[in-house]
C-alpha positions as CSV (number, residue, x, y, z in Angstrom):
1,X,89.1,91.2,137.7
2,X,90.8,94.0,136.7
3,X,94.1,95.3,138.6
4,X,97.0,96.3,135.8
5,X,97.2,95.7,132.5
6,X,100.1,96.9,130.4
7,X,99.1,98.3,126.9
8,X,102.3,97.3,125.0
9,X,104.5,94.3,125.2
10,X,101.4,91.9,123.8
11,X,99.5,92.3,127.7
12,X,96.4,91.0,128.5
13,X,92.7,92.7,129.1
14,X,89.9,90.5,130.8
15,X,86.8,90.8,128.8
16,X,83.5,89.6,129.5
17,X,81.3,88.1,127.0
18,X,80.1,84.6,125.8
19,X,81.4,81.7,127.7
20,X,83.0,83.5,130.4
21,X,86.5,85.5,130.2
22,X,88.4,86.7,126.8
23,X,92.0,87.8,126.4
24,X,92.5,90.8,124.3
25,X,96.2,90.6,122.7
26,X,97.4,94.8,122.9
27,X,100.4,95.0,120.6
28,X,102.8,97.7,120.4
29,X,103.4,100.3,117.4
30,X,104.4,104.1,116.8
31,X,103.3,107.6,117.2
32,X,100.6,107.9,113.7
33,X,101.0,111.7,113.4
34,X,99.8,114.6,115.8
35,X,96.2,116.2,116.0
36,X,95.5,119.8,116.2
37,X,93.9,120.8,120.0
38,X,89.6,119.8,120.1
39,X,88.0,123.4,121.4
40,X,85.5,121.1,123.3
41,X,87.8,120.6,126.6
42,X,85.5,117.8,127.6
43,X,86.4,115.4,124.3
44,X,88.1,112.0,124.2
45,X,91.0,113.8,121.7
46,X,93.0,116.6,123.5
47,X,96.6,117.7,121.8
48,X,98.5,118.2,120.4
49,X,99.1,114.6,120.8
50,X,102.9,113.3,121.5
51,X,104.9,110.8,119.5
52,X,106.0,108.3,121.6
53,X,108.0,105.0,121.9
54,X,104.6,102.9,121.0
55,X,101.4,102.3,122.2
56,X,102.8,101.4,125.9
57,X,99.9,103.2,127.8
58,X,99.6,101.7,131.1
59,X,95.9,101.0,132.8
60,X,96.1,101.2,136.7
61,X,93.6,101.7,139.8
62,X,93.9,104.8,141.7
63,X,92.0,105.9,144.9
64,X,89.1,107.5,145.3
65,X,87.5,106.6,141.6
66,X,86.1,103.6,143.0
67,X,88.3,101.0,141.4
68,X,88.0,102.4,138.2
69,X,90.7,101.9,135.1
70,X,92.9,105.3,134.7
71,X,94.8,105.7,130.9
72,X,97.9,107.4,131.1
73,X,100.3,107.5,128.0
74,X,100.8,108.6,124.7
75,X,97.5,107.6,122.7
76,X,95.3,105.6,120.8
77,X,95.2,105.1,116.9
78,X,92.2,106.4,115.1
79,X,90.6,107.5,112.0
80,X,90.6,111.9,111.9
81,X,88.8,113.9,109.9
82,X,90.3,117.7,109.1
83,X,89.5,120.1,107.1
84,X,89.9,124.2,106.3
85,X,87.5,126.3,108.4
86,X,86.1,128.5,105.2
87,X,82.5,129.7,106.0
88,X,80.6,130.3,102.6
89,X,77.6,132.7,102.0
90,X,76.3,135.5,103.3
91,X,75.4,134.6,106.7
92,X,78.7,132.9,107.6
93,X,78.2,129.9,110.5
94,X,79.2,130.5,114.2
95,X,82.3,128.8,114.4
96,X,81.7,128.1,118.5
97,X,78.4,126.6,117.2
98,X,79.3,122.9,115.3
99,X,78.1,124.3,111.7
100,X,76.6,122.4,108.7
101,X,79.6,120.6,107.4
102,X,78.9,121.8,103.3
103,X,78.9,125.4,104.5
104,X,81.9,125.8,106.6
105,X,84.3,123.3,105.9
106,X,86.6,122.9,103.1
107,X,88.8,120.5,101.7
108,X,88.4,117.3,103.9
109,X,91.1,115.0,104.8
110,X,91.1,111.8,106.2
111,X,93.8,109.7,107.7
112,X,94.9,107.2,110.9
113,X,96.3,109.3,113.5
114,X,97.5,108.7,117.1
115,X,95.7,110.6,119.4
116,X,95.6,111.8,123.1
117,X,93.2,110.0,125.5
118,X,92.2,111.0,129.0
119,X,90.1,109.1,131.3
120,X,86.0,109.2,131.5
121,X,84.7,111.8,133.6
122,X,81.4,111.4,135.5
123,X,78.7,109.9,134.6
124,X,81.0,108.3,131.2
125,X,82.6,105.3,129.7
126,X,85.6,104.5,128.0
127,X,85.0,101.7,125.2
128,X,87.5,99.6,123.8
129,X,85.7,99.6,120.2
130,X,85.4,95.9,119.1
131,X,83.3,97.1,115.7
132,X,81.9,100.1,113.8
133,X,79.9,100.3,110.6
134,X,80.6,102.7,108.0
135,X,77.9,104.4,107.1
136,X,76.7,106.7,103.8
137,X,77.2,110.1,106.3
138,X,81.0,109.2,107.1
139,X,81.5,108.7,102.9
140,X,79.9,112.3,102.9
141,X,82.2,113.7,105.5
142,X,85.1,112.9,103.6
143,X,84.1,113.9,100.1
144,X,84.0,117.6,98.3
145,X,81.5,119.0,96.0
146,X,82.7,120.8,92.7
147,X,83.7,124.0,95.4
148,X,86.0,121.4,97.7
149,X,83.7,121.9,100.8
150,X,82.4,118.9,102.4
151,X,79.2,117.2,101.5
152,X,77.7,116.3,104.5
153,X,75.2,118.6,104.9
154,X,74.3,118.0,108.7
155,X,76.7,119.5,111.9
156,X,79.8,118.4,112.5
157,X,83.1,119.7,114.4
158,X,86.5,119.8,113.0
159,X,89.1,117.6,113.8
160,X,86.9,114.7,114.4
161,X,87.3,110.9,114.8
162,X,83.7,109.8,113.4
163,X,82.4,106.9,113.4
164,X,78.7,106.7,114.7
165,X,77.3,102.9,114.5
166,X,79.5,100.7,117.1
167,X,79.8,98.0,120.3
168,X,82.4,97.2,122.4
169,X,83.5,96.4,125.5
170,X,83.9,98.2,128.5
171,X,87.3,98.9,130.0
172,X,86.6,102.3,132.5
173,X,84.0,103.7,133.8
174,X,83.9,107.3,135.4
175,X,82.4,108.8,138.7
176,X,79.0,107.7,139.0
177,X,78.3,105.2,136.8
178,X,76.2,102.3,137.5
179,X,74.8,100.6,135.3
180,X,77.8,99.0,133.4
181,X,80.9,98.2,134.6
182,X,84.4,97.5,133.4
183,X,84.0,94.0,131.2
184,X,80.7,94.2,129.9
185,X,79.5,94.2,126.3
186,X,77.7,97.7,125.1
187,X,76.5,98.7,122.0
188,X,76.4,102.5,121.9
189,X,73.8,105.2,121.0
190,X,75.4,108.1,119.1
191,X,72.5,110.6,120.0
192,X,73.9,112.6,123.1
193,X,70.9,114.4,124.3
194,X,70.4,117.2,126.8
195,X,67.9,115.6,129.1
196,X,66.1,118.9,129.4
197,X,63.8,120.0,127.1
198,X,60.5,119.5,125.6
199,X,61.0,116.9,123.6
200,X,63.4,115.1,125.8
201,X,61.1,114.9,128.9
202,X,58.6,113.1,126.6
203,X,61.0,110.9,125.8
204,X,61.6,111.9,121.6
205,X,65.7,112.2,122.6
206,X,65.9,112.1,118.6
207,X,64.6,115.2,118.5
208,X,66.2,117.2,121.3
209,X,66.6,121.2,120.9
210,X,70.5,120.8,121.5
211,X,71.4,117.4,120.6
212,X,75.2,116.4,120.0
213,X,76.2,113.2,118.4
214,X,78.9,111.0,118.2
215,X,80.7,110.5,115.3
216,X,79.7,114.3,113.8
217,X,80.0,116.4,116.6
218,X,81.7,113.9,119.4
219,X,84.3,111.8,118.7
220,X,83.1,108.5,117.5
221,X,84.1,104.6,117.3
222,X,86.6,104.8,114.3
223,X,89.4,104.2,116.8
224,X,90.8,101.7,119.5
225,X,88.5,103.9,122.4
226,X,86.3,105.7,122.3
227,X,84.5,107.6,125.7
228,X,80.5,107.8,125.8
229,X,78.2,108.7,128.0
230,X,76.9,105.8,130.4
231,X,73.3,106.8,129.5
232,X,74.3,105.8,125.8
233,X,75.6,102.6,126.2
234,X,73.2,99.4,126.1
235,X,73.4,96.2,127.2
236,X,74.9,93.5,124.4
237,X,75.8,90.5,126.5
238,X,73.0,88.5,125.4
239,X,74.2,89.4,121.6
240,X,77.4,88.0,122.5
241,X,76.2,85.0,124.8
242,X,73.8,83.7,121.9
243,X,76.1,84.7,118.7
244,X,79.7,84.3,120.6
245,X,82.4,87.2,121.6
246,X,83.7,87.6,117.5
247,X,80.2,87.8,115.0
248,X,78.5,89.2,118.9
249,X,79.7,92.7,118.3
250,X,79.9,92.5,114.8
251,X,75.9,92.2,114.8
252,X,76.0,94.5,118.2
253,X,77.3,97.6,116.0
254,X,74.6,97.2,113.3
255,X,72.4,98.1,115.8
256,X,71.8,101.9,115.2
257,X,71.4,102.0,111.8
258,X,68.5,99.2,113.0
259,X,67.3,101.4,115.5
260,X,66.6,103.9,112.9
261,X,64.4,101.1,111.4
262,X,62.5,100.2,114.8
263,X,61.9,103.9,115.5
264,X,60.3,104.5,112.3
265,X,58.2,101.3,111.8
266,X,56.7,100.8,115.8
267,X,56.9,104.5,117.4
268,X,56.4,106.6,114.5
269,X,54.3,104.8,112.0
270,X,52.4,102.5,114.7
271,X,53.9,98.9,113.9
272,X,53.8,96.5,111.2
273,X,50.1,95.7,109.6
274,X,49.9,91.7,110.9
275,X,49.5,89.4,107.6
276,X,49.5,92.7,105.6
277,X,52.4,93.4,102.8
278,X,54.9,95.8,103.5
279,X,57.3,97.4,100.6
280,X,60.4,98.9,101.5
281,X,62.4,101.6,98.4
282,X,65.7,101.1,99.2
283,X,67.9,98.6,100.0
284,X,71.0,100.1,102.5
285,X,71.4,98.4,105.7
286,X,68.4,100.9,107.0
287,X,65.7,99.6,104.4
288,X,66.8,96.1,105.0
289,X,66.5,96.4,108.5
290,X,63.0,97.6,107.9
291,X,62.4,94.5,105.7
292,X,63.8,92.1,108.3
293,X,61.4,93.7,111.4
294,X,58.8,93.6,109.1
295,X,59.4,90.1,108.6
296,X,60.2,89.5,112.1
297,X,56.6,91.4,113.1
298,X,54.4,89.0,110.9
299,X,54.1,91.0,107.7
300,X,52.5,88.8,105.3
301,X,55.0,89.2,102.0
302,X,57.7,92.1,102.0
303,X,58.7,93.7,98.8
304,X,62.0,95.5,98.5
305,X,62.9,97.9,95.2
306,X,66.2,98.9,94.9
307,X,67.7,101.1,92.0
308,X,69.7,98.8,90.4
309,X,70.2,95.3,90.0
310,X,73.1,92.9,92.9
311,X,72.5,92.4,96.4
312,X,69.1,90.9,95.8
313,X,70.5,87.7,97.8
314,X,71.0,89.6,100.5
315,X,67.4,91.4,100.8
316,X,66.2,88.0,100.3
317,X,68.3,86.4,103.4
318,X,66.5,89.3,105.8
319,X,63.1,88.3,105.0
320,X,62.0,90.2,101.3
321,X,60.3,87.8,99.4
322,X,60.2,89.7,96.3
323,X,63.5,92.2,95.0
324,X,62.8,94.2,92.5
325,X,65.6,96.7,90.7
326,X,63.9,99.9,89.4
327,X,66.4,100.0,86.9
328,X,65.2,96.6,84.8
329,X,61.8,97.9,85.5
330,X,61.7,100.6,83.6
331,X,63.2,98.7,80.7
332,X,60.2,96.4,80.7
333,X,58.0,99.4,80.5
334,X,57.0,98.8,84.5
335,X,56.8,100.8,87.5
336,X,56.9,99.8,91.3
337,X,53.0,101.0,91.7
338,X,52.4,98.7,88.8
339,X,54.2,95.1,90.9
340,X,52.7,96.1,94.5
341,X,49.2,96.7,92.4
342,X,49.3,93.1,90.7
343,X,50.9,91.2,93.9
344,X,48.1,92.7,96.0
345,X,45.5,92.0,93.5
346,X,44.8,95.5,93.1
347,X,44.9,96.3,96.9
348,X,48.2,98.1,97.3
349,X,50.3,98.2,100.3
350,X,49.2,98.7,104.1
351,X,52.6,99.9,104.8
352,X,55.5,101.7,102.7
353,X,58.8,102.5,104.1
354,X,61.1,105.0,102.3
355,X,64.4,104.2,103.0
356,X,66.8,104.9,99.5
357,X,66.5,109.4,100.2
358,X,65.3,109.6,96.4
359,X,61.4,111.0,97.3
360,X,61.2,112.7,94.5
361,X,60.4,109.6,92.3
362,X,59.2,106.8,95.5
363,X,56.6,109.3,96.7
364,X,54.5,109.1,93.5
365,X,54.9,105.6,93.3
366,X,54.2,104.5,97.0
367,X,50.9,107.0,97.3
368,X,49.7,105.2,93.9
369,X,50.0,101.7,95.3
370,X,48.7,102.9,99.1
371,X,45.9,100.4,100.3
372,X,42.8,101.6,101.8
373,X,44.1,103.2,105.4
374,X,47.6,102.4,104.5
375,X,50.5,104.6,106.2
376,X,53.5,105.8,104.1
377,X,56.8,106.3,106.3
378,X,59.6,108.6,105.1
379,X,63.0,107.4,106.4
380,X,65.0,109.0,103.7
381,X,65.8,112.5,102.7
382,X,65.9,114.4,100.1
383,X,66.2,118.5,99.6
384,X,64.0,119.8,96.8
385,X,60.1,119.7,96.4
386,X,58.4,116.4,96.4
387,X,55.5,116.1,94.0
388,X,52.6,115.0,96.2
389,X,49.0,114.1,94.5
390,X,46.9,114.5,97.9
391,X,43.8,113.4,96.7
392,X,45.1,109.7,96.8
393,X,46.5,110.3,99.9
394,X,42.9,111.4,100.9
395,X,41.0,109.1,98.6
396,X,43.0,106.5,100.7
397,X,42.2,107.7,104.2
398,X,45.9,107.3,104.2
399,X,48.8,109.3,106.0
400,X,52.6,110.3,105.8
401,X,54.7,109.8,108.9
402,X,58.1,110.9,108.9
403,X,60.8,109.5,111.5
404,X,64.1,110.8,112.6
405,X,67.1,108.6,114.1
406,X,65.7,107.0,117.0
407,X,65.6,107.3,120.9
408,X,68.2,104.9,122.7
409,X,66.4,104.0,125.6
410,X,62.9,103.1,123.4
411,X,65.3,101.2,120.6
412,X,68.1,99.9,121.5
413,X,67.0,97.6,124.0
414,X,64.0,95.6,122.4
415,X,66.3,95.4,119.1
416,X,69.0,93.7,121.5
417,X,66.1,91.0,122.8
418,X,65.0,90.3,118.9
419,X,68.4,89.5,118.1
420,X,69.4,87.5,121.5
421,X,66.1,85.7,120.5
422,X,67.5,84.9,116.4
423,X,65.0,86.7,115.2
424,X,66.5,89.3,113.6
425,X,69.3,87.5,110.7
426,X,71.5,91.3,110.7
427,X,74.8,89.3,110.7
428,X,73.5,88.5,107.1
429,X,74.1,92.5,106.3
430,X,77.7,92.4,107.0
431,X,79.7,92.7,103.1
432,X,83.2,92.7,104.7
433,X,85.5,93.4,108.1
434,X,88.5,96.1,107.1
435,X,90.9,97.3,109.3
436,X,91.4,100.7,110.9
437,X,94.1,101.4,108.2
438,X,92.2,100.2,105.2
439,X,89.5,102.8,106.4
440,X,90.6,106.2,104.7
441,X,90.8,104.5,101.9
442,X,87.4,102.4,101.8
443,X,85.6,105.7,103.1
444,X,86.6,107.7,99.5
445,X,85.2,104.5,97.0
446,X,82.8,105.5,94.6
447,X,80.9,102.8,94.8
448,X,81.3,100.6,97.8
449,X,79.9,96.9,97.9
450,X,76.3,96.2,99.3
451,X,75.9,95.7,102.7
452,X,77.5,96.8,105.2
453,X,81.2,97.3,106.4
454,X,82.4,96.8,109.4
455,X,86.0,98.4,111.0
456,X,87.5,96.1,114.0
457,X,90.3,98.9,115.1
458,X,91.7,96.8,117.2
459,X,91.6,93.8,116.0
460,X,88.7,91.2,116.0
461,X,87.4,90.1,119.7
462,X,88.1,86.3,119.7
């Protein structure tokens, strides 16, 4: 039950998970540095924060918010993105709007700040963030092009604590939430959707007219707490019951990037061809998701080309039978159309996922190698012309499917039962655990390890 907690001088928070109640050890520490003042009033960050004498926020019940936790005091630590507002082009970016990050922001810098946190409002939640993957996009936030502007190329609001892949456990929850309360395990959606539109009344939230996201336009899970939406947080208890409280939300946070995986493969491309092979180009923590569902859905052999050769154990321990790196390929005088053709016996693949954003030169290959009514399912991107020979593609009575993020409610929760059930191995994804301040500098590597890595900001949930 929880009735006070004091934030510094080592207290304790209850936490629900596997095996009934946890203790989370909160230590002390000082002020990280001040952030500039969020132009979204309704955001976790509001400043300029205050340096304080530690970490000793206090969590307390007050009256008429239904029992819930209230945060008072100086802040949280997190990861913060800045950068110098400098529109480029002719048709400079509305700087109310959150702009594309390569156009309108210059010189990116990353660091581990204290910053302000308020309470949830309706209808929200306040996380304490147990774990949250790093992704390609946050690498992309914090690196410059030859000009100094930013690389990511999507939207994305400066100051921002990103972060967009991550679980945790709840500690508040606003006015009018229901469905979770303070204790319970959540892995969290980043897609904030309006609810409203066309696409979100038929359920495709991933491709709402006026979507926001955590991590690029929301504050994100690169920091102690984080507030979300109650609408984007999903059940993980049975993640933690069946893995335990520590590797439960480490699993729990790779979780979107799988639901990226599930919406392409069973809402977009129509599910896994039973007994059929199934050849996935690109080997990130998307592709091999694809390769383990694929696996997990009865595909009958699952091929994985990657561009260059390490980390074929890894493919291998999520269900790919056969790892091939592009790279050695070529120096044999081979090409991926050429394997799928000769492990097929000349059939070709019912199902190819494109996962590694390098079209230009998987397209060719995948439509050459398409079986008879096979489907072709573009996860990656790429800018720039693809070159497309259509008559295979019609030859074939094949098609192209594309598939964007995913749609919480339609994800989330059947990826949560596969896991509960150990049928999906995505602990086996995990390369390393940093903490929150190894994270500036692990976001700038030029080349970071394969697999994924996780950030515990707070320390790992025993």
């Amino acid at each position: 039950m929880f009735v006070h907690a004091e934030w510094g001088g080592g207290a304790e928070v209850p936490v629900r998970g596997a095996g009934g109640e946890h203790r989370d050890q909160r230590g002390g520490g000082g002020a990280h540095g001040l952030l500039p003042l969020l132009r979204d009033e309704g955001e976790l960050l509001r400043g300029p924060a205050r340096a304080g004498p530690g970490r000793g926020g206090v969590l307390h019940r007050e009256e008429g918010r239904g029992g819930a936790l209230v945060t008072s005091g100086p802040g949280v630590r997190a990861v913060v993105i800045q950068g110098t507002w400098a529109p480029r082009g002719s048709k400079a970016p509305d700087a109310r709007a959150a702009p594309p990050g390569n156009r309108a922001w210059r010189w990116p810098q990353v660091s581990v700040q204290t910053v302000p946190l308020r309470p949830p409002g309706p209808g929200e939640v306040l996380v304490r963030v147990a774990a949250c993957g790093l992704c390609g996009s946050d690498r992309a936030l914090c690196a410059e092009d030859e000009d100094g502007y930013m690389r990511y190329a999507g939207r994305v609001r400066l100051p921002l604590v990103p972060g967009h892949e991550f679980a945790g456990v709840v500690v508040e929850v606003g006015p009018g939430v229901h469905r979770v309360r303070p204790g319970d395990a959540v892995t969290c959606d980043n897609i904030v959707a309006c609810g409203h539109c066309a696409s979100c009344r038929a359920g495709a939230t991933n491709q709402c007219a006026s979507v926001e996201e955590i991590g690029f336009t929301k504050p994100g899970g690169l920091a102690e707490y984080a507030i979300v939406p109650e609408r984007c947080c999903f059940d993980a208890n049975p993640i933690v019951q069946a893995l335990g409280a520590g590797d439960g939300y480490r699993v729990a946070a790779l979780l979107e990037p799988a639901a990226v995986a599930y919406q392409g493969l069973f809402l977009e491309a129509g599910g896994v061809p039973a007994g059929g092979t199934v050849v996935v180009y690109g080997a990130g923590v998307v592709g091999l998701s694809c390769a383990a569902l694929a696996r997990a859905a009865g595909a009958g052999q699952v091929l994985v080309f990657k561009r260059r050769p390490g980390g074929e154990d890894l493919a291998r321990a999520v269900g790919a039978e056969v790892v091939y790196a592009w790279d050695e390929l070529q120096r044999q005088g081979r090409r991926p159309a050429d394997v799928v053709r000769e492990l097929t016996a000349g059939h070709g693949a019912e199902l190819q996922v494109e996962a590694s954003g390098a079209l230009q030169a998987t397209v060719p290959e995948m439509l050459e190698a398409l079986a008879p009514r096979g489907t072709v399912l573009l996860l990656g991107r790429q800018a720039g012309a693809v070159p497309v020979e259509l008559d295979r593609l019609v030859s074939a009575a094949g098609r192209v499917v594309g598939s964007l993020g995913h749609a919480g409610e339609r994800t989330f929760p059947p990826l949560v039962e596969r896991v509960a059930r150990g049928e999906l191995p995505l602990g086996a994804l995990v390369a390393r655990v940093v903490t929150l301040d190894q994270t500036p500098q692990v976001l700038q590597e030029r080349l970071p390890p394969a697999g994924k890595t996780l950030v515990e900001p707070a320390g790992r949930v025993a």
